[in-house]
C-alpha positions as CSV (number, residue, x, y, z in Angstrom):
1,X,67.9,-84.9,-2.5
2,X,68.4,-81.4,-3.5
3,X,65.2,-79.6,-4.9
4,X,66.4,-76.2,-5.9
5,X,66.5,-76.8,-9.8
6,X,62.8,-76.3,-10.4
7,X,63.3,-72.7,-9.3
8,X,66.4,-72.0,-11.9
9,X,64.6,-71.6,-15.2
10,X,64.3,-68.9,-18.0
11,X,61.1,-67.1,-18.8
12,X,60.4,-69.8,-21.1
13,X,59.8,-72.5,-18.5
14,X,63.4,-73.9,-19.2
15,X,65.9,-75.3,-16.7
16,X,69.1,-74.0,-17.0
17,X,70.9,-76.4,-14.5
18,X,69.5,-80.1,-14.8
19,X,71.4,-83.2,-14.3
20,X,69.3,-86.3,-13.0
21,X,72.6,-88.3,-11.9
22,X,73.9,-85.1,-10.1
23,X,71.4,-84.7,-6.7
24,X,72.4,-81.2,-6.6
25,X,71.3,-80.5,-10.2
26,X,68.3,-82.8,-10.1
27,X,64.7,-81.8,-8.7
28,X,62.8,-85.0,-7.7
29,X,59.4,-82.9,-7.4
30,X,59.6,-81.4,-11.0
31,X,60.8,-84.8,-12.2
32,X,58.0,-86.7,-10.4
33,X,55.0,-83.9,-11.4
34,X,56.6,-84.0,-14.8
35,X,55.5,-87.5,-15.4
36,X,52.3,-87.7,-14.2
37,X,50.7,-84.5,-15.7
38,X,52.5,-85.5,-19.3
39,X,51.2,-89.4,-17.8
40,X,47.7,-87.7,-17.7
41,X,47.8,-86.6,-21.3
42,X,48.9,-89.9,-22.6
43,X,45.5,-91.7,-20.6
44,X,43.2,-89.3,-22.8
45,X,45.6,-89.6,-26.1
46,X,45.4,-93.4,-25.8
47,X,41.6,-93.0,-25.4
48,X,41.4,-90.7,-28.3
49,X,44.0,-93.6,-30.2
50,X,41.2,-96.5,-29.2
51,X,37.7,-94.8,-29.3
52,X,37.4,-95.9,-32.8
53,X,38.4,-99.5,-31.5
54,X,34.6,-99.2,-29.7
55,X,32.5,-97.5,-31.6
56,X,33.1,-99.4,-35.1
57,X,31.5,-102.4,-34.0
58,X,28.4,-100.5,-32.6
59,X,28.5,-98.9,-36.3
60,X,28.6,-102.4,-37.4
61,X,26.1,-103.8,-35.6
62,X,23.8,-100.5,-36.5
63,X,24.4,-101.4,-39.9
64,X,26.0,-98.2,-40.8
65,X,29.2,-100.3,-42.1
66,X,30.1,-103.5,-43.0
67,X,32.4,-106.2,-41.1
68,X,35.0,-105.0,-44.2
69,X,34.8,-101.3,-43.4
70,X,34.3,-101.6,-39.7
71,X,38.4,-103.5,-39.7
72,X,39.4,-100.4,-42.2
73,X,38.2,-98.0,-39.6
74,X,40.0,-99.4,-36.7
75,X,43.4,-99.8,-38.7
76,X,43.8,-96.2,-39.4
77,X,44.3,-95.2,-36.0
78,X,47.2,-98.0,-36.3
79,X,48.3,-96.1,-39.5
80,X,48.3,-92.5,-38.5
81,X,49.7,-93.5,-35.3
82,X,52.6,-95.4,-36.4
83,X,53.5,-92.4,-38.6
84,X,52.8,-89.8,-36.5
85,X,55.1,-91.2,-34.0
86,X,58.1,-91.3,-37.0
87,X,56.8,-87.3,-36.6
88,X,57.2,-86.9,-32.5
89,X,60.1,-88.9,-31.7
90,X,62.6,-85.9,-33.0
91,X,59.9,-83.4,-30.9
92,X,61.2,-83.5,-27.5
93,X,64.9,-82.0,-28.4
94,X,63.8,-79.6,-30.4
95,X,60.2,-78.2,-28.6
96,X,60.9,-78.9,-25.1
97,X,58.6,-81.2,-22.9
98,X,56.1,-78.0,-22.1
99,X,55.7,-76.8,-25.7
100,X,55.4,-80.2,-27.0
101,X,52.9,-81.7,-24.2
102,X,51.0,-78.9,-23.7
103,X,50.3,-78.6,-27.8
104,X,49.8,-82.0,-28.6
105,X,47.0,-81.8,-25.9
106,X,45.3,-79.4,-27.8
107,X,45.5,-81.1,-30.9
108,X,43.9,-84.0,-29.7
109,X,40.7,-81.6,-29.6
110,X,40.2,-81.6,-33.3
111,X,39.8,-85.5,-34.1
112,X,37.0,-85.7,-31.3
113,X,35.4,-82.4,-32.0
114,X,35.4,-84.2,-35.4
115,X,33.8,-87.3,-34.3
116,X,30.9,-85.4,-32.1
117,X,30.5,-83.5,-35.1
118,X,29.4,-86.5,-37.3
119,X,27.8,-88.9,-34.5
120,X,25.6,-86.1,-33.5
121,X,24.4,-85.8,-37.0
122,X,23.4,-89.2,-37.9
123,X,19.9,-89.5,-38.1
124,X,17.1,-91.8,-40.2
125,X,17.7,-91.4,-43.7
126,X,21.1,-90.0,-43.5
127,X,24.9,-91.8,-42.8
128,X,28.3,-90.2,-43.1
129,X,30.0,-91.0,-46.2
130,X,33.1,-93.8,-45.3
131,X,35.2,-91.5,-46.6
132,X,35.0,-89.0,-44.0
133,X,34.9,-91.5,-40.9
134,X,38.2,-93.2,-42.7
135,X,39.4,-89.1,-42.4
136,X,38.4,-88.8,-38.5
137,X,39.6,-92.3,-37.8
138,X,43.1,-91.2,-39.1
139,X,42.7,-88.3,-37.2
140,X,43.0,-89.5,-34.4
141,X,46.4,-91.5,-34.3
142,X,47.3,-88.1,-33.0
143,X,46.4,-89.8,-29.7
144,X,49.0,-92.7,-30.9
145,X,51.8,-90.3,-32.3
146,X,52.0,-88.6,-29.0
147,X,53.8,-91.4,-27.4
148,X,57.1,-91.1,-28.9
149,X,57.3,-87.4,-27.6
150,X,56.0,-87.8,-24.2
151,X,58.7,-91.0,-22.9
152,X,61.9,-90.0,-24.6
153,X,60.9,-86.3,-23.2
154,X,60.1,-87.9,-19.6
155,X,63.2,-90.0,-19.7
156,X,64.9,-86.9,-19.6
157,X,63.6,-86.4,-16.0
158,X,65.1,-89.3,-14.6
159,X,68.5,-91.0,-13.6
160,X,69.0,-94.4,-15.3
161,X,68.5,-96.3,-11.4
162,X,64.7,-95.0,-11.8
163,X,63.9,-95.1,-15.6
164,X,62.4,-98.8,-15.1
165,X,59.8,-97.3,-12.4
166,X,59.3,-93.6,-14.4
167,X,58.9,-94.9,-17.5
168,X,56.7,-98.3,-16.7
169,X,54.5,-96.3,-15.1
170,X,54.1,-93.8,-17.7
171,X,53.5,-96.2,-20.4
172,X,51.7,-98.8,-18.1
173,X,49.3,-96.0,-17.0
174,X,49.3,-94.8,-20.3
175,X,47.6,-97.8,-21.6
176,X,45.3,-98.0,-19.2
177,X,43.5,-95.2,-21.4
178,X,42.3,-97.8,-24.3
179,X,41.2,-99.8,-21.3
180,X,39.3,-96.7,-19.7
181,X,37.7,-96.0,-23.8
182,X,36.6,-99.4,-24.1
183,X,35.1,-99.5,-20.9
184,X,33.9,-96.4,-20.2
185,X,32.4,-95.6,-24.0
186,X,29.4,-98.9,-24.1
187,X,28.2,-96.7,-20.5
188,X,28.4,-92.9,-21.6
189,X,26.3,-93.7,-25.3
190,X,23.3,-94.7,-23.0
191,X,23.7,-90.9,-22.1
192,X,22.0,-88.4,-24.1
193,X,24.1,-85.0,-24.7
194,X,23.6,-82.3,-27.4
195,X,20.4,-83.8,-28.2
196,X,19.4,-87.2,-29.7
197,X,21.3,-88.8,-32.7
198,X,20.0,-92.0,-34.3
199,X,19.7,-94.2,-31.9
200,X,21.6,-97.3,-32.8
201,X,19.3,-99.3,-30.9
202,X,15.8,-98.1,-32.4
203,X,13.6,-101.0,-32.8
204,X,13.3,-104.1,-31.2
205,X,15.0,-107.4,-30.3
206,X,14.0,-110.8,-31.8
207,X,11.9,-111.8,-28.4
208,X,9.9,-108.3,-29.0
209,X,11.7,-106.3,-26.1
210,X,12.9,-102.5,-27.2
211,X,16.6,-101.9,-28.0
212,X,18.5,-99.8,-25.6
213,X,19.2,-96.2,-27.2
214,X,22.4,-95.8,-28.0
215,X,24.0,-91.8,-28.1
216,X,27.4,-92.8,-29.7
217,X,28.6,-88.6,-29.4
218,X,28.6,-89.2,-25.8
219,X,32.4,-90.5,-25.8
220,X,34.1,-87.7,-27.9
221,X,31.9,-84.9,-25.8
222,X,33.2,-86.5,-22.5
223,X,37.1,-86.9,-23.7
224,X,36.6,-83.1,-24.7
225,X,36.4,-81.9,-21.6
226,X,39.4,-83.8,-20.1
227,X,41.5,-82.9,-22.8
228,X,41.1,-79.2,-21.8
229,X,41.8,-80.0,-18.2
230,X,44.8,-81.6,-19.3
231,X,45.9,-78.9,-21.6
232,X,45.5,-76.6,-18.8
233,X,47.8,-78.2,-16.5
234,X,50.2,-78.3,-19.1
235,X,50.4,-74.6,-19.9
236,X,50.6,-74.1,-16.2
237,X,52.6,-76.7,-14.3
238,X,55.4,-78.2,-16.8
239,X,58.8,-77.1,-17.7
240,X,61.5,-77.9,-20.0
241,X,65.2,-79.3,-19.3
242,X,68.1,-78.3,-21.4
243,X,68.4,-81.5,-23.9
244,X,68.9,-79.9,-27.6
245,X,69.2,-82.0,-30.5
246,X,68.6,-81.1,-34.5
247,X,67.2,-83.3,-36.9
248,X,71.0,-84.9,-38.6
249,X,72.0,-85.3,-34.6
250,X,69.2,-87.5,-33.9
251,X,69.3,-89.9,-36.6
252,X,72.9,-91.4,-35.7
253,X,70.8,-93.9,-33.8
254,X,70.1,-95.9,-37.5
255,X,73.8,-96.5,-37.4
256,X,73.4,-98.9,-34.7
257,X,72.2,-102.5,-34.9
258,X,71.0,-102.6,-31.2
259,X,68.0,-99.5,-32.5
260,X,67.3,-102.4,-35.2
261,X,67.1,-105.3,-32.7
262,X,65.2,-103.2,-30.2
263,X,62.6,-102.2,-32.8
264,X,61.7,-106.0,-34.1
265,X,61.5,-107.1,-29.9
266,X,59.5,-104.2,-29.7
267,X,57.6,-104.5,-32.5
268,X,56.6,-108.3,-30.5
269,X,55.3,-106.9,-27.8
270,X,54.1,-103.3,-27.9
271,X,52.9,-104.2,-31.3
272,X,50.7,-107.1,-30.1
273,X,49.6,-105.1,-27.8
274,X,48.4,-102.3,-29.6
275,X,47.4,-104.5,-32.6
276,X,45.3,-106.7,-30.8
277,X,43.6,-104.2,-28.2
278,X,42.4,-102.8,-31.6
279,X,40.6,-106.0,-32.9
280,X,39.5,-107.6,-29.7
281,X,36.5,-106.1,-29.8
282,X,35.7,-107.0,-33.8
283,X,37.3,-110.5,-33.2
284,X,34.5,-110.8,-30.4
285,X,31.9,-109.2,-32.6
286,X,31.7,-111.2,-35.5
287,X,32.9,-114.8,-34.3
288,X,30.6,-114.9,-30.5
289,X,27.1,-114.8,-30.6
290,X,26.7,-114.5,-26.9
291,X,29.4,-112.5,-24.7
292,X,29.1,-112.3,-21.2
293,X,27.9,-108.3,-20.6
294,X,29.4,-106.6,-17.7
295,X,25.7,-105.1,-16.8
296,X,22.3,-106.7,-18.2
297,X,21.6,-103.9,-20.4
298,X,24.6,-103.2,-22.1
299,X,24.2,-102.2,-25.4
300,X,26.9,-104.1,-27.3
301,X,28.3,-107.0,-24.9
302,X,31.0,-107.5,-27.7
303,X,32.6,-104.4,-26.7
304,X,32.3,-104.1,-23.0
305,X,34.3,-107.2,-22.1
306,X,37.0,-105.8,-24.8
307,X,38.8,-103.6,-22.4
308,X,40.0,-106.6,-20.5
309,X,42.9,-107.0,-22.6
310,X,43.9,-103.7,-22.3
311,X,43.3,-103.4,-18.8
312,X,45.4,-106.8,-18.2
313,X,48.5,-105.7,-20.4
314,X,48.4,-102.3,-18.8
315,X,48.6,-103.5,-15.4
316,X,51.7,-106.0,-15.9
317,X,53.6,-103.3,-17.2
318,X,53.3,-101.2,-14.8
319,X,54.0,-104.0,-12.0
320,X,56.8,-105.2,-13.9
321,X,58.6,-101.8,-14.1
322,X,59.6,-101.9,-10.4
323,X,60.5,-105.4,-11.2
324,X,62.7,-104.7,-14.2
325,X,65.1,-102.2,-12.2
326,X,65.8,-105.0,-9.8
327,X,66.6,-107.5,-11.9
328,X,67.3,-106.1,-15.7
329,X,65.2,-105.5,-18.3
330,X,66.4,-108.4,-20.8
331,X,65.4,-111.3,-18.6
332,X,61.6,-110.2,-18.4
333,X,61.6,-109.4,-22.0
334,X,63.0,-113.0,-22.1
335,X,60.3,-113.7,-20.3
336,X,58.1,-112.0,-22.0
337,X,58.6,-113.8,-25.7
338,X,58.5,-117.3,-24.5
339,X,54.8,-116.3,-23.0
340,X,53.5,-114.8,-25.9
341,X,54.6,-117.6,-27.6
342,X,52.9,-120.2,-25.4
343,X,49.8,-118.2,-25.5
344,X,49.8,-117.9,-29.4
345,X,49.7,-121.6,-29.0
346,X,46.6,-121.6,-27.0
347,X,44.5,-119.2,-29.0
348,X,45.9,-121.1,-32.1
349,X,44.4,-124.1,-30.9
350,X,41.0,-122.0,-30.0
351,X,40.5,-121.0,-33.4
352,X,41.3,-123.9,-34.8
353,X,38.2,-125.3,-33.1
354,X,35.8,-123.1,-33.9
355,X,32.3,-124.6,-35.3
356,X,29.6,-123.1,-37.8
357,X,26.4,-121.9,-36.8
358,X,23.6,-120.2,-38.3
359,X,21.5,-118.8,-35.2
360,X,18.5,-116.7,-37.0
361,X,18.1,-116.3,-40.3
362,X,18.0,-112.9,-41.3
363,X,22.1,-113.0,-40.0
364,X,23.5,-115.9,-41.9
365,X,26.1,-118.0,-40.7
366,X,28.9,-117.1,-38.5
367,X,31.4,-119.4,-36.3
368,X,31.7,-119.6,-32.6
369,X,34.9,-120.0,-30.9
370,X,35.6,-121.6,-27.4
371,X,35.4,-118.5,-25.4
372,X,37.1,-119.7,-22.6
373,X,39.9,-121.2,-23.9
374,X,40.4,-118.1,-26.3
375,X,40.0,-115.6,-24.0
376,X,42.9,-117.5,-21.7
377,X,44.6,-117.2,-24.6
378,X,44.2,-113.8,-25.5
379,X,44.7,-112.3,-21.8
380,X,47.7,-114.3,-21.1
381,X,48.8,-112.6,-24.5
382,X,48.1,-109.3,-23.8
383,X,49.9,-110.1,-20.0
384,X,53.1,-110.9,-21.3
385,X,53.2,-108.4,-24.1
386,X,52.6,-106.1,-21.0
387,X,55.8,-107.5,-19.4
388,X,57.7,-107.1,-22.3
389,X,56.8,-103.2,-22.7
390,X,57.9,-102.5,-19.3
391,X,61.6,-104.5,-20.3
392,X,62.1,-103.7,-23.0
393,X,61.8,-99.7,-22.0
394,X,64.4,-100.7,-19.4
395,X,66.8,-102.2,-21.5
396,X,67.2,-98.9,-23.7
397,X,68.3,-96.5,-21.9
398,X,70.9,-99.0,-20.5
399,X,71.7,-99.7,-24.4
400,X,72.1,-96.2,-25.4
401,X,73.4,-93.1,-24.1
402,X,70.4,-90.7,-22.7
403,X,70.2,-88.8,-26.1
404,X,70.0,-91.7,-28.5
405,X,68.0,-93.7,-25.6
406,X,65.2,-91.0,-26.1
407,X,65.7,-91.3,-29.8
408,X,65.7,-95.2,-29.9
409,X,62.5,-95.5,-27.7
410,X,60.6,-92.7,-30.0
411,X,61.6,-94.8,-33.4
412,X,60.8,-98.1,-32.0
413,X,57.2,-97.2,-30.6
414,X,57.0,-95.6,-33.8
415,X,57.2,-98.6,-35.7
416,X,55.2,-100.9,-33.1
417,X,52.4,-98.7,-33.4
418,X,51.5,-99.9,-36.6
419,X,50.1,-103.1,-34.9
420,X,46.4,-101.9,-35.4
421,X,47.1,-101.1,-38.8
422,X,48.8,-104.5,-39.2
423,X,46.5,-107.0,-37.3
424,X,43.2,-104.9,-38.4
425,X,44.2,-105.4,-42.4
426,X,45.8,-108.8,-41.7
427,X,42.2,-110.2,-40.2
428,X,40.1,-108.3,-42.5
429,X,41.7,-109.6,-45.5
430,X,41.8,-113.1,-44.6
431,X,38.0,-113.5,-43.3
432,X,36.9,-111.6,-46.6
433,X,34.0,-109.2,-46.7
434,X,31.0,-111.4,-46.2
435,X,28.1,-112.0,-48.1
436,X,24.2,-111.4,-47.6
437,X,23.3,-110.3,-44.5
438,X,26.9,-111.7,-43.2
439,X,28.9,-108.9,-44.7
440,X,26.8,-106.5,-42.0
441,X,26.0,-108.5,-38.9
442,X,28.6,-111.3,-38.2
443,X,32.0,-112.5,-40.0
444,X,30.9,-115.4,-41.6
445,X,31.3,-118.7,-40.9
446,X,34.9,-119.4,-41.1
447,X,35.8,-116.4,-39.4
448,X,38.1,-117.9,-36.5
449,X,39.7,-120.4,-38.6
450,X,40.7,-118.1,-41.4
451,X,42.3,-115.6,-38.3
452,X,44.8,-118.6,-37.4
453,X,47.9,-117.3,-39.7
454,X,48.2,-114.1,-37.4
455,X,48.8,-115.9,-34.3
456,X,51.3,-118.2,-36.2
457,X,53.1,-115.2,-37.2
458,X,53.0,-113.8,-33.8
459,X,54.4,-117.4,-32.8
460,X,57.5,-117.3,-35.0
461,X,58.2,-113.7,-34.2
462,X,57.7,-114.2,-30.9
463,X,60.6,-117.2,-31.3
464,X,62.8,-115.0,-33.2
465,X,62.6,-112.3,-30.4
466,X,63.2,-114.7,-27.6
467,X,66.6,-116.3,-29.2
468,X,67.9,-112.0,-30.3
469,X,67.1,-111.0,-26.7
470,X,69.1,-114.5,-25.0
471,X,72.5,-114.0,-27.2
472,X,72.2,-110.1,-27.5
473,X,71.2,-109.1,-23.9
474,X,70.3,-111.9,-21.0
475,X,73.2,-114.4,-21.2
476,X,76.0,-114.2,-19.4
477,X,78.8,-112.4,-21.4
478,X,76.1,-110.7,-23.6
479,X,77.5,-107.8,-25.8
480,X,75.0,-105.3,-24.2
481,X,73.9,-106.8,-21.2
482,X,70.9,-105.3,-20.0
């Protein structure tokens, strides 16, 4: 494999001669170190994306917001995100991969200097106005709009035999950074940094014990310093390929229905994913009174099993990329819809069985669900909306020509990544705001019940999906066979 095209580029950083299906023309190096330093940006923009996801239900349970506020913080991510990525889909063409990755890794600085800023300075007697933490929270779908720059631009990079691999695991990695936030933020706020906030856990439990403390800038002051390492390698290491495009070329992809069928299967699986990673953790807080912790002191056990369904739809799609070269990407997205579907089914059923309880007084009522049989539910959820990432990127760049394939996969992640936004208001609006002591502590006590009409939806789109991709893409004789 010939790797002399890393050495023929302008000043700028830009390759004159680049042609992945050419091995003379193609550098497998550059192509390879392109993905993972732009694959190392993603992790911490996905963790910027998310780190609202984590810290609103320690906000809720510190009673600086209510269950209704804590659901309008964690959709604005979903909002911002979803938009943003309308914003960085026509980047790639027009900035180059090392303008555009190494830039974007700076901007995601200012939402978590933003966020440091204001957990550092809550303290007794004084709370940020929910104004301003609805302005960070938006903020930070920065970390959300990033993602329809970075694949299209790393698609570039690759012939279509290894797009499958490149781009599932970019994206599966990717996503492994909501899955590092949630994790990783319920340790770091037991560290004090820059100096002691409120402690969310000041006081004492109901057998007499003290609270653990709680440091809640820890997370943004730790992302901080990765983000400049990232930026860093950027600047230094990445370079651009000669792909040009203006704004009226790119949007000849809206002329074709395939961008438009893409974009609702899409919307099925990266937007369950990204919609649901984003409630998981409220969903836990305010309908489980006891959640297995990870470690006997966590602070919040709500949000440190959370990550799980992140981590699970992560890891299938990157194990199904490989998996989607060999055998096409319209089978496993197949695949993929009949499982969400069946999984709907079982946390349908979970919710539906959910019973009142009133476990102290000073809280109120809340329901409990069947944890076991809606976590199966959930993870097998997130699992196969994992598998259906990783086909459904394969399937467009066999769909499209390399050009529109980078546009298509911008504009439909664009529009999936409204699923926080979506699922967050969808939940929050049929639970209601609580009343008494509910409105802060728990969700009241048809809280799982009254979250049943989202999974229905997801079941019907999920059916809608599976019959598109069958007659459009898997059977034999399909009209884009992929």
């Amino acid at each position: 494999m010939a790797e002399t095209v890393s050495s023929v580029s302008s000043p700028s950083g830009v390759i004159t001669d680049w042609n992945p299906e050419d091995p003379k023309a193609w550098s497998s190096r550059q192509a390879w170190l392109t993905l993972w330093v732009t694959t190392f940006s993603l992790i911490l923009g996905f963790m910027v994306w998310y780190m609202v996801s984590v810290i609103a239900p320690m906000l809720q349970n510190g009673g600086i917001v209510d269950k209704s506020h804590a659901f309008w913080l964690t959709a604005m991510p979903g909002l911002a995100g979803g938009t943003l990525r309308l914003v960085w889909m026509f980047f790639p063409p027009i900035l180059g991969t090392k303008k555009m990755v190494a830039w974007s890794t700076v901007a995601l600085i200012l939402p978590m200097a933003g966020w440091l800023w204001l957990l550092m300075g809550i303290k007794d007697g004084w709370a940020p106005s929910f104004g301003l933490m609805i302005f960070l929270a938006l903020l930070t779908g920065i970390g959300g709009g990033i993602f329809s720059g970075y694949m299209p631009s790393t698609s570039y990079f690759f012939p279509k035999a290894k797009q499958g691999v490149a781009l599932g695991l970019q994206a599966g990695i990717g996503n492994f950074g909501v899955a590092c936030v949630q994790l990783l933020t319920p340790i770091l706020v037991t560290v004090a940094i820059f100096g002691a906030s409120r402690s969310l856990g000041q006081g004492k439990k109901a057998d007499g014990s003290p609270k653990p403390l709680v440091y809640l800038q820890t997370a943004p002051a730790f992302i901080i310093v990765l983000l400049v390492i990232a930026a860093v390698l950027a600047f230094v290491l990445l370079k651009s390929v000669p792909i040009k495009a203006n704004f009226r070329q790119q949007i000849d992809i809206f002329g074709n229905k395939h961008t438009w069928l893409m974009t609702l299967i899409y919307l099925l699986t990266f937007g369950c994913f990204s919609g649901l990673a984003g409630v998981f953790g409220l969903m836990l807080n305010n309908m489980v009174l006891h959640v297995p912790t990870l470690t006997a002191t966590g602070p919040l056990a709500a949000t440190t099993i959370a990550f799980l369904g992140a981590l699970t739809g992560s890891a299938s799609r990157v194990i199904f990329g490989p998996l989607c070269d060999k055998f096409g990407g319209a089978i496993w997205t197949l695949v993929s819809a009949l499982g969400i579907a069946v999984s709907a089914v079982i946390v349908i059923i979970a919710l539906s069985q959910t019973k009142t309880i009133d476990p102290l007084p000073k809280t109120g009522a809340m329901c409990t669900v069947s944890l076991p049989m809606f976590l199966t539910g959930m993870l097998l959820l997130f699992f196969f909306a994992g598998v259906g990432n990783a086909a459904t990127f394969k399937q467009m760049p066999m769909i499209f020509p390399p050009r529109q394939a980078g546009g298509v996969i911008g504009w439909t992640a664009a529009i999936a990544a409204f699923g926080p936004f979506i699922f967050s208001v969808a939940i929050n609006a049929l639970t209601g705001a609580g009343t008494g002591a509910a409105k802060t502590v728990v969700g009241g006590a048809n809280f799982g019940t009254h979250c049943v009409p989202v999974f229905v939806a997801v079941l019907i789109l999920a059916l809608i999906c599976a019959v598109i991709d069958f007659w459009f893409y898997a059977r034999p004789g399909a009209e884009a066979k992929s």
